[in-house]
Structure formats: structure tokens, C-alpha cells
C-alpha positions as CSV (number, residue, x, y, z in Angstrom):
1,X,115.2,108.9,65.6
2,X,112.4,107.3,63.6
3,X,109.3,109.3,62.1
4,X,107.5,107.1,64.5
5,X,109.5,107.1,67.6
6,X,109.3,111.6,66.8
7,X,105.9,111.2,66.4
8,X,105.3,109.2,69.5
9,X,107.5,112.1,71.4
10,X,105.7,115.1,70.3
11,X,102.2,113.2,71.1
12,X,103.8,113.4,74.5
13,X,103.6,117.1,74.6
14,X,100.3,117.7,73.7
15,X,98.9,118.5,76.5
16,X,102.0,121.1,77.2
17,X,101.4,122.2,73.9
18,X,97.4,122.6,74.7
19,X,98.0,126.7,75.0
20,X,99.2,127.0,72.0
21,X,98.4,129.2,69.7
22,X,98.0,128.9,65.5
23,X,99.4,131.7,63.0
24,X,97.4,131.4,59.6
25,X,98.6,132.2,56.4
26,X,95.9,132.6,53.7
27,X,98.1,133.9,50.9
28,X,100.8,131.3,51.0
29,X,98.6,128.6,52.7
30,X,100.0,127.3,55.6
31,X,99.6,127.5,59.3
32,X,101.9,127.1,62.2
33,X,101.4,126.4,65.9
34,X,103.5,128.3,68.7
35,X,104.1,128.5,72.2
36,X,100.8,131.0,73.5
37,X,103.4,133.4,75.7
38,X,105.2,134.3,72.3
39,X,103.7,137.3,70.4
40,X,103.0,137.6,67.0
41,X,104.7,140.3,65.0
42,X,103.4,140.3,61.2
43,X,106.1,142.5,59.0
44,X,104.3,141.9,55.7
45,X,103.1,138.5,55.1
46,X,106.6,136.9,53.4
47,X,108.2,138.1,57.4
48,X,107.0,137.0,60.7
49,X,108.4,137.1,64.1
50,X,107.6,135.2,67.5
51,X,108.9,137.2,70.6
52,X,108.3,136.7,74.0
53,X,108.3,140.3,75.8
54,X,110.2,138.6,78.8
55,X,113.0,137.8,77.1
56,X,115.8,139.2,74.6
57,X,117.0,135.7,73.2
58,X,113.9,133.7,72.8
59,X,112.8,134.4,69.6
60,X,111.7,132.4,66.1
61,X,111.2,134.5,63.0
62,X,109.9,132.9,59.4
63,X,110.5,133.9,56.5
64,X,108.5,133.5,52.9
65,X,111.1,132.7,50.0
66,X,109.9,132.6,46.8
67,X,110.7,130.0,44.3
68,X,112.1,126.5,44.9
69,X,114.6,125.3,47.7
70,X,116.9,124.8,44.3
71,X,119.3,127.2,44.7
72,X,118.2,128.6,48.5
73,X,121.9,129.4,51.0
74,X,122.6,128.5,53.7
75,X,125.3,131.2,55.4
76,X,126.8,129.8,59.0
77,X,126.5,132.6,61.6
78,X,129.9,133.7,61.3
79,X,129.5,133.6,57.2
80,X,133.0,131.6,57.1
81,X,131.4,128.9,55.1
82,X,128.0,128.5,53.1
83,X,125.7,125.7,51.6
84,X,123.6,126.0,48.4
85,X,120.7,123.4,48.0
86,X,120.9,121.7,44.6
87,X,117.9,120.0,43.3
88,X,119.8,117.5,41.0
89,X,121.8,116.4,43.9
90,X,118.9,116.7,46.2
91,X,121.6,117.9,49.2
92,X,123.0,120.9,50.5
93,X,126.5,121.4,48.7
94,X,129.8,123.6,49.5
95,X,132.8,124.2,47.9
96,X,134.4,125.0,51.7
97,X,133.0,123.4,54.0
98,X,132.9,120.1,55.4
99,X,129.8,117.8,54.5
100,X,128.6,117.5,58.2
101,X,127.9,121.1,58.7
102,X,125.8,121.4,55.8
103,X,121.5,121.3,57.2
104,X,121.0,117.7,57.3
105,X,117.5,116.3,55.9
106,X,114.8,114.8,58.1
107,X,111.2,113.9,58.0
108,X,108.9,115.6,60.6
109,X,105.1,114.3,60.8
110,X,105.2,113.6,57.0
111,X,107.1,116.6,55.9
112,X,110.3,116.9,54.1
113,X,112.6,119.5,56.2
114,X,116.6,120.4,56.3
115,X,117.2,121.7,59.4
116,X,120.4,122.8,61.0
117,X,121.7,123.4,64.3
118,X,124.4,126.4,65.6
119,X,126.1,127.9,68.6
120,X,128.2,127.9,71.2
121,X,125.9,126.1,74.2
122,X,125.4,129.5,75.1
123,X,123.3,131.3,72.2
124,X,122.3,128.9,69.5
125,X,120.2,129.2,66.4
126,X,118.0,126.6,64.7
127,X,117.2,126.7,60.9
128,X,114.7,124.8,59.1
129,X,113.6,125.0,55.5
130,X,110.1,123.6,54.1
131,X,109.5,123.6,50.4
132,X,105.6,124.2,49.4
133,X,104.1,121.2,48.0
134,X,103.6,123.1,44.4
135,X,107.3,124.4,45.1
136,X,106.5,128.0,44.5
137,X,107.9,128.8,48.1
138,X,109.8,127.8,50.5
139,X,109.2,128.3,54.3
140,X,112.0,129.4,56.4
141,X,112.2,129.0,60.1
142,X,114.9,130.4,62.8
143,X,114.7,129.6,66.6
144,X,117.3,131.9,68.7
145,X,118.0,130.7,72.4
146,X,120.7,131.1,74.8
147,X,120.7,128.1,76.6
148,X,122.7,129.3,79.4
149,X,119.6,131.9,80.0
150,X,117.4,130.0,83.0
151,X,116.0,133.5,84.3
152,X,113.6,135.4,82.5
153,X,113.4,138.9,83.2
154,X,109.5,138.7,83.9
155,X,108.5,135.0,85.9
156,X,109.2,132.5,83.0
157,X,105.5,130.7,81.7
158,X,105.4,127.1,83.3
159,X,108.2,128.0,85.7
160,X,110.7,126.8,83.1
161,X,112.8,128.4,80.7
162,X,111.7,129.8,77.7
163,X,112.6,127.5,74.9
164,X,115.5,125.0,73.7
165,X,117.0,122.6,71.0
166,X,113.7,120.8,71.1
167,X,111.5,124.2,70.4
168,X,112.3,124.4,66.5
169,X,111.2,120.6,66.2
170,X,107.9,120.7,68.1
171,X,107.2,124.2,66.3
172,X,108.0,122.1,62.9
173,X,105.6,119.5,64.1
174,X,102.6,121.8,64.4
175,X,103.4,123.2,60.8
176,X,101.5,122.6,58.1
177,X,100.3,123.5,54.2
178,X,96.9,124.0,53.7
179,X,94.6,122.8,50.8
């Protein structure tokens, strides 16, 4: 998918994502748009979470990581293989694992951001990492779903379910560093 063709799609949503709501960041300058039925739980300002009371398995956390993305892992969720970023190579690299399962690069309404998709179909995980302009930090995002969870236990917002593969990249869209 192009910038332009991901662009065009997430224009598409804007009137879905019209009750939205913005997290600010004045320390580390950035702000982020999510979904409005997700709650905001500030653990200091390097931790944040995004839970929705209804549900056990929707949730996004992001995390502050000082320094570059030069030397930032990347641990698969059953820690049998791991990726380290290198700068000089510009790409995720592994002594064990296979190329393909190391967070692929991808531009996302002008930003440079390796994400990387887990799971079984059932409970999945989305990672994403954005490095600061100044690249003093680096922003990192995880989306938990279970995909084969349709019912919320409280009535679901928009009669669908929570979230999905999709969540993570409109999420991404919204974010952004500010001046």
C-alpha cells in the first residue's frame, strides 16, 4: 500500500474517528489520537495505557524509550527469537531469526515507523516504534486484541467489536511530534 492509497484510507474514517479523543504529551512533545471509549491511564509520563473497562483484551499501552532506535529490541512474544535495530544498517537485525519476522519499515502520514504484527488469529499484538525527530526518544506503541472476541462484556461502542489489525495503523495515523 502506497502513502497515498493509506492516506486516502484513513481520510475514510474520519468521520468514525470524529469521537476521538487526543492524549498530549508536553514533556516529550507529541500527541496521539485514540478511540473516545478507551480510558487513559498515565503511569508516569515515559508509561501510558489505553483500556476499555468492557473488555480484558482491547488494550494499547506506549511507552517512552530514551535514546535513539539504535540499539532498541525487539523480543517475539514467546522470547524464542529477537531483533536489534542497527542504525548503520538502518534495519532490524538477528542472529536467529529469519529476516521476515523482524518489524518491517513503513511510512505512515509522513512518519518513519517499524511496525510488527503477532499472534495466533486469536490474541494478537501490534508493535510500532517512532523515533523523535531530534532522536532523543523513541515512541513505542503496543495494540493487544483477540480477534476471536466479538462480545464485549458491557454492549460494544458502535455495535462492533472493539478493535483490530487496522487499530494500531489508524492510532499511528493520528500520532504526531509537536514543535
Amino acid at each position: 500500500m502506497t502513502n497515498d492509497q493509506s492516506n486516502s484510507n484513513f481520510q475514510n474514517q474520519n468521520a468514525e474517528m470524529a469521537d476521538w479523543k487526543t492524549y498530549k504529551n508536553d514533556e516529550y512533545r507529541f500527541e496521539i489520537g485514540y478511540p473516545g471509549y478507551f480510558t487513559v491511564q498515565e503511569i508516569n509520563k515515559e508509561q501510558i495505557g489505553f483500556t476499555y473497562q468492557g473488555s480484558v483484551t482491547d488494550q494499547i499501552s506506549l511507552q517512552v524509550l530514551k535514546g535513539s532506535l539504535d540499539s532498541k529490541d525487539y523480543v517475539n512474544k514467546s522470547g524464542s527469537f529477537s531483533f536489534t535495530y542497527s542504525e548503520k544498517d538502518k534495519k532490524w537485525v538477528s542472529n536467529e531469526a529469519p529476516e521476515n519476522l523482524a518489524p518491517s519499515r513503513e511510512e505512515i502520514n509522513g512518519k518513519e515507523v517499524y511496525l510488527v504484527k503477532t499472534g495466533d488469529g486469536a490474541v494478537s499484538i501490534a508493535i510500532a516504534w517512532v523515533e523523535s525527530p531530534q532522536k532523543d526518544f523513541v515512541i513505542k506503541t503496543m495494540h493487544l486484541w483477540n480477534g476471536s472476541y466479538t462480545e464485549c462484556s458491557m454492549p460494544c461502542p458502535d455495535q462492533k467489536p472493539l478493535s483490530d489489525k487496522n487499530l494500531i495503523n489508524e492510532i499511528l495515523f493520528t500520532f504526531k511530534f509537536l514543535e
